[in-house]
N, C-alpha and C positions, 0 to 999 in steps of 0.2 A: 021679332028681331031685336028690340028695342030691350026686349025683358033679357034675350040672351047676354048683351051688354052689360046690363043691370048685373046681371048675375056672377059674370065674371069678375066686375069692380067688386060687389060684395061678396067674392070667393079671395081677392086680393086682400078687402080691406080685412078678412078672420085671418089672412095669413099671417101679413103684416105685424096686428094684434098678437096674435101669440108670438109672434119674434119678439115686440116689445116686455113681453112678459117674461119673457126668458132671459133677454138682456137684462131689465130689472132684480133679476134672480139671482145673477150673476154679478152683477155688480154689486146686490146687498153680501154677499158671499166676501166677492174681494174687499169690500171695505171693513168688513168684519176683519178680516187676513192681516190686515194691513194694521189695524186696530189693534189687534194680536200679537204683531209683531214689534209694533211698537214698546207696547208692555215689556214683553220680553226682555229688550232692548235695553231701556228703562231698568229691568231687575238689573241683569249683569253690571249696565255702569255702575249701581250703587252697590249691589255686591263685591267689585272692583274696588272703592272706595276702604271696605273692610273698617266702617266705621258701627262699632256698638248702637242697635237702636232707638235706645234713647237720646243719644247723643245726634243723631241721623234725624230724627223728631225734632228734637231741640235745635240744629239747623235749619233745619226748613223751615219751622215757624220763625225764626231768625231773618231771613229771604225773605219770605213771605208778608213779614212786618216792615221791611224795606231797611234792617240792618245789614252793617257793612258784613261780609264773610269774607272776600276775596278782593283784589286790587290793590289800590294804592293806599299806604295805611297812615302815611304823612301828609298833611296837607303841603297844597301846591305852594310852591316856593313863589314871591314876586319875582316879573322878570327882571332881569338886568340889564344894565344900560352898557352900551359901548360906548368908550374913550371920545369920540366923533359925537355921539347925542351930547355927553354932558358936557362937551365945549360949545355947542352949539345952545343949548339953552342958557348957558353963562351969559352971551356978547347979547 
């Protein structure tokens, strides 16, 4: 009786097992997919861009270097005081 038990846990535990292997399968799948799609993704925005490849190069290593390409291109203005602060620091 004891072994029919046995038997049936390790009839569960090869089931089990090949579920995780399939899951495994399936998930190296979708993360591939996903990986794939990212790429994809990725071509179009820069194709979108419609920038000449060297120039597309020459960006990126730009970025990359931690040069400005985009945002603010002046520096930040000091702030300013209002009418009320600078009588107050006056008295």
């Amino acid at each position: 009786m004891a072994t029919s038990r046995t038997a049936r846990v390790d009839a569960e535990i090869a089931k089990v097992k090949a579920k995780i292997a399939e899951f495994q399968t399936k998930l190296k799948g979708l993360t591939q997919k996903r990986t794939e799609m990212e790429n994809l993704e990725i071509v179009e925005i820069v194709r979108g861009l419609r920038i000449p490849l060297d120039q597309l190069a020459a960006m990126l290593q730009n970025i990359k270097g931690g040069g400005r390409t985009s945002g603010q291109v002046v520096p930040k203005s000091e702030p300013t005081t209002t009418p009320k602060e600078t009588e107050d620091e006056t008295e």
